[in-house]
DRENZA-591652 format. One record per residue (C-alpha): residue number from 1; residue in one letter; x, y, z. Coordinates in steps of 0.2 Angstrom, whole numbers, plus 2048, in hexadecimal, padded with zeros to 3 digits. Each point is the difference from the previous one (the first is absolute). Layout:
<rs>
- NUM, A, X, Y, Z $
...
</rs>
This chain:
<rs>
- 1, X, 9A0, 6D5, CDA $
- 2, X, 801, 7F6, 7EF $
- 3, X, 7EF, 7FD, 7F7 $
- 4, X, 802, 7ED, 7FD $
- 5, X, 801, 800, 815 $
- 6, X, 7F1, 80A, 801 $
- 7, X, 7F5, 7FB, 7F6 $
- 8, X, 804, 7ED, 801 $
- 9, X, 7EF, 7F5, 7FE $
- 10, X, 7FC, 7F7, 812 $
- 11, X, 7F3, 7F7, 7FB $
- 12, X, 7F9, 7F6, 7EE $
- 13, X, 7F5, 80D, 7FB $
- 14, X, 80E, 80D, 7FE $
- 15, X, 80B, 7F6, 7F4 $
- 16, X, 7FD, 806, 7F0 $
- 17, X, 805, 7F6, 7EC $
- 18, X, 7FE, 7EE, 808 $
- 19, X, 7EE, 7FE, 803 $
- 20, X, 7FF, 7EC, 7FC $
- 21, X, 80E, 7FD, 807 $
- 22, X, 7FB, 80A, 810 $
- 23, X, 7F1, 7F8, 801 $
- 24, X, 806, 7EF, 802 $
- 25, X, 80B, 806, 80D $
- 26, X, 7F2, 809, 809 $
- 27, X, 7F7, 7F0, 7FF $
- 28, X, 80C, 7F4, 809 $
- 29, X, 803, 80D, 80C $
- 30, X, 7EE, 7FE, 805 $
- 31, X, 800, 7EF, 800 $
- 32, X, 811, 7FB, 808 $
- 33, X, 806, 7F2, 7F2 $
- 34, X, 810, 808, 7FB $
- 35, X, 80A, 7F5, 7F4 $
- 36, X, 812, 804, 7FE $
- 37, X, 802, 80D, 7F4 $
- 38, X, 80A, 809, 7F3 $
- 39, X, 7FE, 811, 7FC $
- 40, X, 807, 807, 7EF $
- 41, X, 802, 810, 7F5 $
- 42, X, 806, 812, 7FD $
- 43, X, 806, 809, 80F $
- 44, X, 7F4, 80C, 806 $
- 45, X, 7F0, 7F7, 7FB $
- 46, X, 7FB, 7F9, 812 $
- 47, X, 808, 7EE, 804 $
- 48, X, 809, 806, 811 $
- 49, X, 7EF, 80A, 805 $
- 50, X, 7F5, 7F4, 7FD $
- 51, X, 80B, 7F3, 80D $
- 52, X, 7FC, 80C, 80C $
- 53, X, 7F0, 803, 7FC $
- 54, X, 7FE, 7ED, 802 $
- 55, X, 80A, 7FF, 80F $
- 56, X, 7F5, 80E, 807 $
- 57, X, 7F1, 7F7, 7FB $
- 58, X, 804, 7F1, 807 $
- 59, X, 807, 804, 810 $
- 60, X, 7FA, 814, 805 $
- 61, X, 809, 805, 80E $
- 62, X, 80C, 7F1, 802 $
- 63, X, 805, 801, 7EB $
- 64, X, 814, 806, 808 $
- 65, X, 802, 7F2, 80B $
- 66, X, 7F9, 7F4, 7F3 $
- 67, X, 809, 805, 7F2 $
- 68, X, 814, 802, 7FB $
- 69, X, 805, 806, 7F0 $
- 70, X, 814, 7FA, 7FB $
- 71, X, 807, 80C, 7F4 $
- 72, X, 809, 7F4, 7F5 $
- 73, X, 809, 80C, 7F4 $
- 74, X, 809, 808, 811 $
- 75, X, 802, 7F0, 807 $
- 76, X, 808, 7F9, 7F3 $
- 77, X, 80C, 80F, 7FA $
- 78, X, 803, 807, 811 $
- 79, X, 804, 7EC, 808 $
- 80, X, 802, 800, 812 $
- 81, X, 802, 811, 800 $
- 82, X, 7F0, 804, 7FE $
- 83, X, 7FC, 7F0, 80E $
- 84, X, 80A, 809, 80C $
- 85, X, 7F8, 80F, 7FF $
- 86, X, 7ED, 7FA, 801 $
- 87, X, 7FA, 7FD, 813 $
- 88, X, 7F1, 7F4, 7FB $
- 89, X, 811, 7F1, 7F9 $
- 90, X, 80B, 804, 811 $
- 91, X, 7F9, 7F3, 807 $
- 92, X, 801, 7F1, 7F3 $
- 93, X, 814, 808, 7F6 $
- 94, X, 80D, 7F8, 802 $
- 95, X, 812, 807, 7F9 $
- 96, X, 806, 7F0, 7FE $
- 97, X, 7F4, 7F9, 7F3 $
- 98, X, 7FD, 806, 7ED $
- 99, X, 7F5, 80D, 7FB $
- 100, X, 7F4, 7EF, 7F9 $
- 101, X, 7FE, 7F9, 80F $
- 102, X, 7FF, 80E, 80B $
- 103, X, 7F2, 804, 7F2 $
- 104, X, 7F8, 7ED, 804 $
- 105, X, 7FF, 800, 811 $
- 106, X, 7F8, 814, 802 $
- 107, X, 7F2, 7F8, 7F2 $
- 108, X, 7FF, 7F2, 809 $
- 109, X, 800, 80A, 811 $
- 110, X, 7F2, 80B, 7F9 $
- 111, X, 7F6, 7F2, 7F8 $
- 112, X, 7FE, 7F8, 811 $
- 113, X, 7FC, 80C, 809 $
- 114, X, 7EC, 7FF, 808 $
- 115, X, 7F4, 80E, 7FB $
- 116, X, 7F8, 80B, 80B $
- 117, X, 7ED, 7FE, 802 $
- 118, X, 7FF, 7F9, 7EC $
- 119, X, 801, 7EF, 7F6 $
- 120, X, 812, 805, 7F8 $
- 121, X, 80B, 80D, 7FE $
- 122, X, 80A, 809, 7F0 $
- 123, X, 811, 7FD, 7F9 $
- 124, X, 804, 80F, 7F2 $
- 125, X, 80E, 800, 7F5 $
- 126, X, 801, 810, 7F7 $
- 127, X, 80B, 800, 7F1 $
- 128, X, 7FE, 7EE, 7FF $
- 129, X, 809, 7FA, 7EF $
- 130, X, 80F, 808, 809 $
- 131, X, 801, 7F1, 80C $
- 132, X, 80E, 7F4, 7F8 $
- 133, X, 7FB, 7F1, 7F9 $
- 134, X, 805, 7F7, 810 $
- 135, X, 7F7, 80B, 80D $
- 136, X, 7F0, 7FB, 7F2 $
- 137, X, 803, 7EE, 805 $
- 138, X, 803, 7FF, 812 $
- 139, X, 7F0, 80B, 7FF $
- 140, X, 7F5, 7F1, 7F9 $
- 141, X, 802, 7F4, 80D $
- 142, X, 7FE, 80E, 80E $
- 143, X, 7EB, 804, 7F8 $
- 144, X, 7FF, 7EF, 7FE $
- 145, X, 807, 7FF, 814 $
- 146, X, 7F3, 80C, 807 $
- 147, X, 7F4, 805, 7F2 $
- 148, X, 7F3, 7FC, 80F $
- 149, X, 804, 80F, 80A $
- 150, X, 80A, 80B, 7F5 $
- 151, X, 7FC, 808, 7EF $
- 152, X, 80C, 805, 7F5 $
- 153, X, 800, 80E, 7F2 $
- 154, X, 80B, 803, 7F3 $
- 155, X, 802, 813, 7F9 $
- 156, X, 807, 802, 7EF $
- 157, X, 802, 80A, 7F1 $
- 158, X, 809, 7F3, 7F7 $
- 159, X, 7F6, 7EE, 803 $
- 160, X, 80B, 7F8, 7F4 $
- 161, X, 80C, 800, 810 $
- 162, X, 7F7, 7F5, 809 $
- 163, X, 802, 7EE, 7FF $
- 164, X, 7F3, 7F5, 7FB $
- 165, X, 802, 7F7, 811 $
- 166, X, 7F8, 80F, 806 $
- 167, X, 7F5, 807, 7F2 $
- 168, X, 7F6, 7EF, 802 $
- 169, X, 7FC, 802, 810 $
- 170, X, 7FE, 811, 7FE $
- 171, X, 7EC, 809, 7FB $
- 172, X, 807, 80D, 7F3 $
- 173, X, 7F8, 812, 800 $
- 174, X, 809, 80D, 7F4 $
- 175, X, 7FE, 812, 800 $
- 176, X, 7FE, 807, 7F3 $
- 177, X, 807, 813, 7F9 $
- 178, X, 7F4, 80C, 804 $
- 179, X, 7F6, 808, 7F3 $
- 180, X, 804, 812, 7FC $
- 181, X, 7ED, 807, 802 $
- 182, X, 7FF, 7F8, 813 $
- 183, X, 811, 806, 804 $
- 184, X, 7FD, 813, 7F9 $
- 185, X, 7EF, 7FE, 80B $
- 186, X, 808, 7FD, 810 $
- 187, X, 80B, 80E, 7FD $
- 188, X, 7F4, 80C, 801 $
- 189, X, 7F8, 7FA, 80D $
- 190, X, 812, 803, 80A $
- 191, X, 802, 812, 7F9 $
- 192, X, 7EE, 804, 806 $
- 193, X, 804, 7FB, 810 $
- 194, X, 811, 809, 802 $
- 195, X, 7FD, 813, 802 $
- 196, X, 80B, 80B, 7F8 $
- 197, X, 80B, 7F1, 7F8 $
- 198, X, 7FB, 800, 7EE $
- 199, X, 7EF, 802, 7FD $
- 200, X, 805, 80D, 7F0 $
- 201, X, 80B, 7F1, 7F9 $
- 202, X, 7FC, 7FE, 7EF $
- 203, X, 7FA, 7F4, 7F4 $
- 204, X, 810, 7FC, 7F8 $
- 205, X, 80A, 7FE, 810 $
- 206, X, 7F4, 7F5, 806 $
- 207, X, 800, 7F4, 7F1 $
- 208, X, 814, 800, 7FF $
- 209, X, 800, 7FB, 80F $
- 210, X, 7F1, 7F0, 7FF $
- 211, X, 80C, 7FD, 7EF $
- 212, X, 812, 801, 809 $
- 213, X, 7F6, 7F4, 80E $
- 214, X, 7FC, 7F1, 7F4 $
- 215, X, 7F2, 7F9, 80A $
- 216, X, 80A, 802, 811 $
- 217, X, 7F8, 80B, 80C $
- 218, X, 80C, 7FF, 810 $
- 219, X, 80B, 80A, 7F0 $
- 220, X, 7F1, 80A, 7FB $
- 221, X, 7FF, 806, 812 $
- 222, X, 812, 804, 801 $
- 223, X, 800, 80B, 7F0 $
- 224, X, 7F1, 809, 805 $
- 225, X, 807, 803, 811 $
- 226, X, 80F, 806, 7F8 $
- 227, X, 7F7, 80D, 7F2 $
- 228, X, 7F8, 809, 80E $
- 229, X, 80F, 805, 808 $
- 230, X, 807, 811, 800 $
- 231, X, 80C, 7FB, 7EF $
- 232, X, 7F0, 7F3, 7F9 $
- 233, X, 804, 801, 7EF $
- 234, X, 810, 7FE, 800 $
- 235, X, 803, 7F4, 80D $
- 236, X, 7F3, 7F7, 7F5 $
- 237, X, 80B, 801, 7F0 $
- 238, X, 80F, 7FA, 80A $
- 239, X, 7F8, 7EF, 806 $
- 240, X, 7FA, 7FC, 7EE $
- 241, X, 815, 7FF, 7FE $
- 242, X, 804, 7F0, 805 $
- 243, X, 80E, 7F4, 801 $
- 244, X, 7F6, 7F0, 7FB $
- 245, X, 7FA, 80D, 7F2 $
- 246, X, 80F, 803, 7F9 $
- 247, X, 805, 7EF, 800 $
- 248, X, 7F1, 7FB, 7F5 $
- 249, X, 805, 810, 7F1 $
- 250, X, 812, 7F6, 801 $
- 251, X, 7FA, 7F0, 801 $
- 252, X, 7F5, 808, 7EE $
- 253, X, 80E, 809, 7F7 $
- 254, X, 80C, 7F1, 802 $
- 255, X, 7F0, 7F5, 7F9 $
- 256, X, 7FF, 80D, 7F1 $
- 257, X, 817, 800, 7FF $
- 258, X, 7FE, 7EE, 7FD $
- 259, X, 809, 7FB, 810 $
- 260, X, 7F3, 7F4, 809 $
- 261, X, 80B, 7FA, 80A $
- 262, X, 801, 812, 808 $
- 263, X, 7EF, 802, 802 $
- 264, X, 7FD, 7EF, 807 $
- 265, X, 80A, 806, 80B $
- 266, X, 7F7, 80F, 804 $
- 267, X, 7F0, 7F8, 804 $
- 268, X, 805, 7F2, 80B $
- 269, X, 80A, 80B, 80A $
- 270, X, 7F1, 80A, 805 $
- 271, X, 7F8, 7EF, 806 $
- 272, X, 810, 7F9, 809 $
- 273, X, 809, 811, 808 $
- 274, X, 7EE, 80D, 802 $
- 275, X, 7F3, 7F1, 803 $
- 276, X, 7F5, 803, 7F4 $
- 277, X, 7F5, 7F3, 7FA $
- 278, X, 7FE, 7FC, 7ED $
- 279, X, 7ED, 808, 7FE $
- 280, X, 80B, 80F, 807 $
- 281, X, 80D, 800, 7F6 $
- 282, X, 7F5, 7FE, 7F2 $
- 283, X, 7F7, 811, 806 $
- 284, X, 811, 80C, 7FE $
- 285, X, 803, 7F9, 7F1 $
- 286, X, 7F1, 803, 7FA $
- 287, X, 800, 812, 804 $
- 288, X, 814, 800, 7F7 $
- 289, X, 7F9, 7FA, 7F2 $
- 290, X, 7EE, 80F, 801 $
- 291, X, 80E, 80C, 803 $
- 292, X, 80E, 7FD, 7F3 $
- 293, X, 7F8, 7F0, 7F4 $
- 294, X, 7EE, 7FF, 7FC $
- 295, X, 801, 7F2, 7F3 $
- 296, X, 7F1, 7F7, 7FF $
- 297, X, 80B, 7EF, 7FF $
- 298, X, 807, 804, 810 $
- 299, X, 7F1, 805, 809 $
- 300, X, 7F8, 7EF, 7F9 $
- 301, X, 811, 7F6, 807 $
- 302, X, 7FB, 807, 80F $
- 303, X, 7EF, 7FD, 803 $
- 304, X, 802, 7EB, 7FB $
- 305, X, 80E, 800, 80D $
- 306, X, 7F3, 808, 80D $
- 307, X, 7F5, 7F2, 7FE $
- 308, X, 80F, 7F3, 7FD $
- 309, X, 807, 805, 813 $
- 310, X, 7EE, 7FC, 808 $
- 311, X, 803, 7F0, 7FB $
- 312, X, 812, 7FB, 801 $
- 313, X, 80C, 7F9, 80C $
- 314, X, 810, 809, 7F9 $
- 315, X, 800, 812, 7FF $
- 316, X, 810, 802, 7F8 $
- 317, X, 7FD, 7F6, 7F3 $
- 318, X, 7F3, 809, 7FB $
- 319, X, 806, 812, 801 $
- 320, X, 80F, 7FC, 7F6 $
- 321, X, 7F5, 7F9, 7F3 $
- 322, X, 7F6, 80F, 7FF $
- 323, X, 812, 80A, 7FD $
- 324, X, 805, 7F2, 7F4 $
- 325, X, 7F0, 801, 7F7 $
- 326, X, 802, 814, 800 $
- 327, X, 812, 800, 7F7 $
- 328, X, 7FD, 7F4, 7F3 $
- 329, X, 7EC, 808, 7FE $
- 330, X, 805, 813, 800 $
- 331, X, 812, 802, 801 $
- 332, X, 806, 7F3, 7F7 $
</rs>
């Protein structure tokens, strides 16, 4: 059984890294006013627990019948594929209609619906900024429709997605990367409770791993799971190998050839074709440039485009002037 399964938080108390946000949640759980929300940050730091958590909170033992999650990524790359092979839409897809309106009516469908033995139910989307700009809209009028019995929550790691139709109407919570320390604690605590798995693991394996995690403990779990298998050390090595890794060193050595264009390139294609978000790209080639670059200039360049992406609306735009910045700075 994988880690992140069995040891996934059930309740507030167990969510670790996120304890204002947490609180907050805990808070209007208790109470029952639940605004609409949206939910942002790193993977692997707690946004699609905490709904449950909430969900559980709210409604104990009826939290499945009073809750529907809508996996927009799959929706939305799969089509009516992905309709047709769900049993919860059979009822509500019809062939001869786009995948848009098909994707309005089910929201709608699911927005109208009466809870059971509670003041509202929740409407999820998961991977939220993949919803096209459209779905975003028609998404508007359906809160403003049924905001009475329906809540509706927006999971993202890239909030810049969302349309400010929706972010207004929307209480923003945003999860934050874990800290190393808390991360390297919980970790521990697993290896302690998993006889014979590891408890001989030493120190350095257990910091590459809370290193290679960058604040993401699903990723964490995952590593560690993976070092205390019967080839740990190198399976561990191996995973470190990445694709959106070596990406990021081309994306640096075009930088450092003079061919921005090229390396441009190389970063936005890890956003459009691997979906990574732009704090995420930033984090691979960060550790491209640890690895192969270490110039202070460049480490600089990256940290004012760190706090430049908490507060922009084009990610793009700022990681191509971080590589143009880079060129003409150090490799010019």
């Amino acid at each position: 059984m994988l880690w992140t399964e069995k040891y996934r938080p059930r309740i507030f108390d167990e969510i670790i890294g996120q304890e204002h946000v947490i609180a907050r949640l805990k808070a209007t759980a208790e109470t029952g006013r639940v605004p609409h929300l949206l939910l942002s940050g790193p993977s692997g730091t707690g946004k699609s627990v905490a709904v449950e958590c909430l969900s559980r909170g709210l409604f104990g033992e009826r939290m499945l019948e009073n809750t529907t999650i809508i996996m927009a990524s799959d929706l939305f790359e799969q089509g009516k594929r992905y309709l047709e092979g769900d049993e919860r839409y059979a009822h509500i897809f019809r062939r001869d209609e786009s995948l848009l309106t098909n994707f309005k009516n089910i929201t709608r469908s699911f927005a109208s619906v009466g809870p059971l033995d509670a003041p509202f139910r929740l409407l999820v989307f998961e991977g939220a900024s993949d919803l096209p700009r459209e779905a975003q809209q028609a998404l508007r009028r359906t809160m403003e429709r049924y905001s009475r019995t329906c809540r509706f929550i927006f999971i993202t790691r890239r909030p810049s997605g969302i349309i400010p139709a929706l972010t207004s109407r929307c209480l923003p919570f945003f999860f934050s990367p874990i800290p190393g320390d808390l991360i390297e604690r919980y970790l521990r605590s697993i290896l302690s409770s998993e006889p014979g798995t590891g408890q001989e693991l030493p120190d350095d394996d257990l910091e590459l791993i809370v290193q290679a995690s960058g604040g993401d403990l699903r990723k964490a779990l995952l590593l560690l799971q993976v070092r205390g298998g019967p080839d740990g050390r190198e399976d561990l090595v191996n995973s470190f190998q990445t694709e959106t890794g070596r990406l990021a060193r081309a994306s640096l050595s075009a930088i450092s050839c003079g061919d921005t264009r090229a390396a441009m390139r190389a970063l936005e294609s890890l956003i459009i074709e691997y979906g990574l978000t732009a704090k995420e790209v930033l984090h691979e080639f960060r550790a491209a440039v640890r690895k192969d670059y270490p110039d202070p200039r460049i480490i600089l360049a990256l940290a004012e485009t760190d706090y430049s992406l908490t507060r922009c609306n084009n990610e793009y735009i700022q990681l191509n002037a971080m590589l143009a910045r880079i060129g003409g700075d150090v490799f010019s």
